[in-house]
N, C-alpha and C positions, 0 to 999 in steps of 0.2 A: 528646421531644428538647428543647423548651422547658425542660423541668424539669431539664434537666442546665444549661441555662443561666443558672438559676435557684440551683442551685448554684453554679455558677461567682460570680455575684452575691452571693452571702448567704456562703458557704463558709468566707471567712477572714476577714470582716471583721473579727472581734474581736482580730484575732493584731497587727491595725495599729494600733489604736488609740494605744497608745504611738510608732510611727513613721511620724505623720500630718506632722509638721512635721519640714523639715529643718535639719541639723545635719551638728556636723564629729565625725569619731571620734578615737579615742585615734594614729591615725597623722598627722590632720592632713588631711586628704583629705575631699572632700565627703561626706558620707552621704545616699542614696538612698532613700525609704521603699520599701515593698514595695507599696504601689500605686501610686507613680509608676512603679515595674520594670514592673507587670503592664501599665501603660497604655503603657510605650514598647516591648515586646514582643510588644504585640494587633498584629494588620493590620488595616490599617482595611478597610473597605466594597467599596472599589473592589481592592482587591486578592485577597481572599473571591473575590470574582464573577468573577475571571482564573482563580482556580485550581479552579474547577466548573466542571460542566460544564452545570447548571441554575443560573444566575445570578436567572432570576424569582423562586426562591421563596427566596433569599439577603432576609434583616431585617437590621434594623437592632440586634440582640441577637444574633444570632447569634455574631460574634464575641465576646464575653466569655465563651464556653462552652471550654473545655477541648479539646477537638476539633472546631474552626468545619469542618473539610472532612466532617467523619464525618456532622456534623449535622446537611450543605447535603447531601452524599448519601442519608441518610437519608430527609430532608423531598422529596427529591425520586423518590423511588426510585417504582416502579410499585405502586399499588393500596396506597398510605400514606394514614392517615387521620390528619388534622393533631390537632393539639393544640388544643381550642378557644381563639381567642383573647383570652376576656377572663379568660387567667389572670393576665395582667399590669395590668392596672386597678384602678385604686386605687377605683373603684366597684362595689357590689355587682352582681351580676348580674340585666338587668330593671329597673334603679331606675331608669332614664330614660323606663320607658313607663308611668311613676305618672301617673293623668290622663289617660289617652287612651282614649274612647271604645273600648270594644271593640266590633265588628260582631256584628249579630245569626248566628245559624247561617240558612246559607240551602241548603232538602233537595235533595237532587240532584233530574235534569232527567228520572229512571225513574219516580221518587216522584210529583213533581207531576203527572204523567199520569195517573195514577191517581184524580184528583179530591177526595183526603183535607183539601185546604186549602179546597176551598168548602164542602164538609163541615161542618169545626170554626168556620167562619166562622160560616156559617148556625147551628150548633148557640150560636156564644158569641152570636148576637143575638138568639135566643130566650133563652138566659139571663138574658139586660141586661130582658127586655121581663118577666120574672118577680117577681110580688111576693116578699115578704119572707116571709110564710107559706107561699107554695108553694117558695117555697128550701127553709127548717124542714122542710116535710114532704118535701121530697126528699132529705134529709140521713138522716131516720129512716127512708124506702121509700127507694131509690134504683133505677131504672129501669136495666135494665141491656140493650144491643143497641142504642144511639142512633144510632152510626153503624156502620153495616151495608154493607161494602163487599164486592162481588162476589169472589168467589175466584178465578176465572179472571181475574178484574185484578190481582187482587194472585199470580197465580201468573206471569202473564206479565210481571208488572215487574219480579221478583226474577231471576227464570232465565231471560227470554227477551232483555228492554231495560236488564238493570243493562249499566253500563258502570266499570269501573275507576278509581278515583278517580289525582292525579297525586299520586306517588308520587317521592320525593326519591333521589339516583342515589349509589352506592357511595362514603362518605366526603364526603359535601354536609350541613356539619351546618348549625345555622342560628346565627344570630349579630344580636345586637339593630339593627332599621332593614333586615332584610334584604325585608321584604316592602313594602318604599316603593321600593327599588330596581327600576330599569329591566329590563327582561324584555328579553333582544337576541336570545334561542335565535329566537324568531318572524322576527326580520328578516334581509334579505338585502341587501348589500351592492350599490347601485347602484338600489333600487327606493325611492322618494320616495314618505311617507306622507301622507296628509292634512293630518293636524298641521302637518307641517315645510311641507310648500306655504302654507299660512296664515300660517305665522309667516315665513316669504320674500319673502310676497307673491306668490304664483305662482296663477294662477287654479287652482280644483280642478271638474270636472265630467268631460264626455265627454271633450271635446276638451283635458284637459290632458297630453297626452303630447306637442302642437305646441309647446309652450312648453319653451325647451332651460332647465336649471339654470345660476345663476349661476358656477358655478364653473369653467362649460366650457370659458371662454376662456382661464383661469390653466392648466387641464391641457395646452390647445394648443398654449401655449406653451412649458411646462417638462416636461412628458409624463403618460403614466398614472400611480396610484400604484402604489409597487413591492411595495407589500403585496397588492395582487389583479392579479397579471400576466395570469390570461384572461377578467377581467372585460371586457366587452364595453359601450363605452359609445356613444353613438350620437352622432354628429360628433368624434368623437376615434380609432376603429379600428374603426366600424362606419356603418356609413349612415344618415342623418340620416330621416324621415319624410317619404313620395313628396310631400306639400303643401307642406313648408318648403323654404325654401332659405340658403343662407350669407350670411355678412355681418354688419354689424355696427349696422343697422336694428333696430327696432324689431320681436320675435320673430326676429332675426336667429339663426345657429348660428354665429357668427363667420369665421375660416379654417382651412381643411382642412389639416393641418399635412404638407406634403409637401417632398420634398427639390428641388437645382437643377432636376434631370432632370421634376421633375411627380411624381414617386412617392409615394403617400404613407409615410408613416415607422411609425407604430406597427399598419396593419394595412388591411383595403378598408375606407377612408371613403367610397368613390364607390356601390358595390357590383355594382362590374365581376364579382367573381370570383362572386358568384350569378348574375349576369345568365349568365356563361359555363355554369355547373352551369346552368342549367335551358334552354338549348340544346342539351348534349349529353345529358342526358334525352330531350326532343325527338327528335332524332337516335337515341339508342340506345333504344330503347322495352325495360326488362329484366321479363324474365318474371319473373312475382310468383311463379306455382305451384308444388309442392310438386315437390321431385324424385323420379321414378319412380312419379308418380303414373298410375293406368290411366284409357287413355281410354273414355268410354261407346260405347255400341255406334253412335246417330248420329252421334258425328264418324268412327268407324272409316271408316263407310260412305258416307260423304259424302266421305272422302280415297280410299276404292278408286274413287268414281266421278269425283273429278278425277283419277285416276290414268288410269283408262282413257281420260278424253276427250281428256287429254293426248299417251297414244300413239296413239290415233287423229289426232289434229290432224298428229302427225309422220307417221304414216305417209301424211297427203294430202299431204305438202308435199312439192315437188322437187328437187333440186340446181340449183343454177342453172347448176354447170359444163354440164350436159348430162347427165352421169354417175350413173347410178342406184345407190342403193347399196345391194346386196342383205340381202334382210331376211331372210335364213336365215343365213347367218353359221356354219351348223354343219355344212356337206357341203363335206367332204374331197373331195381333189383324184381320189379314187379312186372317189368317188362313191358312200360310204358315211356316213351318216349316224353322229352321234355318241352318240345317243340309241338304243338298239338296241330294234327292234321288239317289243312284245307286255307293256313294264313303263308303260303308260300309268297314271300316276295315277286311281281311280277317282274320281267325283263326294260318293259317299255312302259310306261305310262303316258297317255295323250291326254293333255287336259284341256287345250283349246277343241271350240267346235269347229270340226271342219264343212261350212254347210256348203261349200262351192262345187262342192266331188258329193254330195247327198243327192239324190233323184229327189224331186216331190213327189206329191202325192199321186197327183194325174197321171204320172211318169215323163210330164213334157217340160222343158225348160220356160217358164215364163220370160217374157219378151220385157226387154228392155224401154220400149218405148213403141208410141202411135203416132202416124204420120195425121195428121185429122185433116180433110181434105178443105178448099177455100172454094167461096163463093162470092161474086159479086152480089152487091145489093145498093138502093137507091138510101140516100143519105136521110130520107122520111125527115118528121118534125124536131127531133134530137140538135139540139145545138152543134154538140161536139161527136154526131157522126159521123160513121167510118162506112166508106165501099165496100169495104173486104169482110166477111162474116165467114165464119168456121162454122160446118156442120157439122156437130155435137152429135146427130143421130147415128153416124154410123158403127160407134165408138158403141158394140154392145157391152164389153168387158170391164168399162169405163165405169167406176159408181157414180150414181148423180145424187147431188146434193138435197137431200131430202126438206119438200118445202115448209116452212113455218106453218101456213094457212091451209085453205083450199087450193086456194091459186098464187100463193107466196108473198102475201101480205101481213103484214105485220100489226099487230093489234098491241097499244100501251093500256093495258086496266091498273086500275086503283085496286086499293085491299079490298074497298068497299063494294066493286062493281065485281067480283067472285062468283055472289048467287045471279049472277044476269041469268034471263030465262033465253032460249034459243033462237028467238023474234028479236028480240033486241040485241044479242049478240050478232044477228045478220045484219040488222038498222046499220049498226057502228062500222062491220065489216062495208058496207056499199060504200058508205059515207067515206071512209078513206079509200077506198078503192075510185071514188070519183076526183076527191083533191091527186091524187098523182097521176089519172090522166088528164087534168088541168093544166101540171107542172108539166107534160109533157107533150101539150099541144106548140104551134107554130107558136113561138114568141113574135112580135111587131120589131124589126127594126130601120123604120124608116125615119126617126128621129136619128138612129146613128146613124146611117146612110147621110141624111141632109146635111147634118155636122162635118163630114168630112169631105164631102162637097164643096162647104162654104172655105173649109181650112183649105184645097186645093185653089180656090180662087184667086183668095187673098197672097198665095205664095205665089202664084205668078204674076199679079198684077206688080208685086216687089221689084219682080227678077226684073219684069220689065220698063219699069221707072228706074232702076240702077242701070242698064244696059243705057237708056237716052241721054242721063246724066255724063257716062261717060264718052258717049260721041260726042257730045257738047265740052266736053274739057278740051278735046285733044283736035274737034277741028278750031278751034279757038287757036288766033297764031296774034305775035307782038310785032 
């Protein structure tokens, strides 16, 4: 936006040059140049900052631009980043900080933890304490691992204690003298620094918060300022420090600035309205605990047993009219109770079965397991026979798996073969009862047997044509 007004500045100046002085024209009439016109149809400054609505960031250039209202909206619009300022300085940029000591870099506060600067300290004073010829030769050898610093140091200073350096915030650019300037983001309005107490005259130590600021008796008088309306100052709309007191002595806090009536005006200078809050704290004691939180099992138990000693305590006490007052309360005039016999609440209720602590039936514990005894046996026509058979028989308690057939063969019919008559149903029964002892005679395997016979051959005659080859390499001499 500057640069538009920078045009506005530079734009026409050549077109006046000829209508810089004035003069009368051919009708007789004053003549005007064209930048006395543009200077009595600018607005000036103060009239700019009426018709904006951000007047702050309203210069004093602004208006000679072509559009001073577009410009002021502009410059002031949200998340705008200004124009650097020293587009307009007749000096180059930086040429005022010719000659100024620049500050050494100083490592951040992760780094020096680390101990790298007593380090190179120690390593430059062994340097300084070295001849001249052991320089030369450490120039032509040079030693290399001088300073050898732990890696779990240097792993923990990087990724565990680096810290973020500050970092400059959206559209804050920098501008020459900006870092001599005052830092205000740290301070807070009402809290007196060291510095300013010293340069006041105001003691600085433990006890300088008894000491009231000079200024306090001018706010007294004319009131808070109106730029921090709930800043809280302490003899002006908050209460002074329990050791001091008012007046116009020496440590005095001058007068409490209050109206005819005794009130005060901008706020509690006395500090009535605490004194009353922490009375009715007092008074109302409020439960800090969490809501719907459960209670443990000793206070349950310790409120049933104020409970009961409480109806006990009443049921000893008497009326004083004389009149008893009956403690059933629940028999009808007819003389039937309300509560109907035989649904008495029990004590205990068990609703798991307990069947570990139940007898059976027999009265004897069933057994957990069978040991079922082993038998050798001949490994028969079965491929994948086993020596060791279990005898089943002895296992009388044991149920046995009741067989499909006769003798536990298994028969597939169709829908259609249902009506089979009993002859034929036996046919089909043999019939498969002969294919599975088929499947279960000796199988032939002297085809595999020869196969891997012949594969055994062939791998030694290998072994043994690489074994001659290599006596023949190596009794072979040059």
């Amino acid at each position: 936006p500057p640069a538009v007004a920078r045009g506005a500045l530079d734009g026409n100046d050549d077109d006046d040059d000829d209508d810089d002085e004035d003069g009368k024209g051919d009708d007789g009439k004053e003549k005007i140049s064209k930048k006395k016109m543009r200077r009595e149809m600018r607005m000036s400054i103060a009239e700019l900052k009426k018709h904006v609505t951000r007047p702050d960031v309203v210069e004093m250039h602004d208006v000679t631009s072509k559009e001073p209202t577009l410009l002021v909206h502009l410059k002031g619009y949200r998340n705008t980043v200004p124009v650097p300022r020293h587009w307009c300085f007749k000096r180059k940029y930086l040429q005022g900080k010719r000659g100024v000591e620049k500050a050494a870099f100083d490592l951040p506060e992760f780094i020096k933890k680390t101990g790298i600067q007593e380090m190179r300290a120690a390593l430059q004073e062994k340097e300084d304490q070295k001849t001249l010829k052991s320089k030369t030769r450490q120039k032509v050898r040079p030693k290399l691992g001088k300073i050898d610093i732990d890696y779990q140091k240097l792993h923990d200073a990087f990724f565990r204690w680096q810290t973020k350096p500050r970092l400059t915030l959206h559209g804050d650019l920098y501008y020459e003298g900006k870092e001599f300037e005052t830092k205000l983001k740290n301070l807070q309005p009402g809290d007196i620094s060291d510095d300013l107490r010293t340069a006041l005259g105001m003691p600085v130590g433990p006890g300088k918060q008894l000491v009231p600021p000079p200024w306090l008796i001018a706010m007294q008088r004319y009131g808070p300022p109106p730029s921090y309306p709930n800043l809280k100052i302490a003899g002006l709309n908050a209460p002074i420090p329990e050791t001091c007191s008012f007046g116009y002595h020496a440590g005095g806090w001058g007068k409490p600035p209050v109206d005819e009536n005794g009130k005060p005006l901008y706020g509690d200078v006395f500090g009535m309205e605490a004194m009353h809050m922490a009375s009715l704290e007092d008074d109302e004691l409020l439960e800090t605990g969490l809501w719907g939180e459960l209670e443990s099992e000793s206070e349950e138990e310790s409120d049933s047993e104020e409970e009961s000693s409480e109806e006990e305590d009443e049921e000893e006490k008497t009326d004083e009219t004389g009149l008893v007052t009956p403690l059933e309360g629940l028999i009808t005039p007819s003389g039937l109770t309300s509560i109907p016999a035989g649904l008495e609440t029990p004590e205990l209720i068990e609703l798991r079965k307990n069947t570990s602590e139940e007898p059976t039936e027999g009265g004897e514990t069933p057994a957990l397991f069978h040991v079922v005894p082993e038998r050798r046996s001949a490994v028969g026509g079965a491929m994948m026979g086993s020596q060791h058979v279990y005898d089943l028989s002895s296992l009388g308690g044991v149920p046995k798996k009741a067989p499909t057939g006769a003798e536990g063969v298994e028969i597939a019919l169709d829908p259609s073969e249902l009506e089979m008559d009993q002859d034929a149903m036996a046919r089909r029964y043999e019939e498969i009862q002969r294919q599975q002892e088929q499947e279960i005679q000796k199988e032939d395997f002297s085809d595999m047997v020869a196969e891997h016979a012949a594969r055994q051959k062939n791998k030694r005659k290998k072994q043994v044509d690489t074994t001659k080859g290599a006596k023949k390499y190596k009794e072979f001499k040059f």
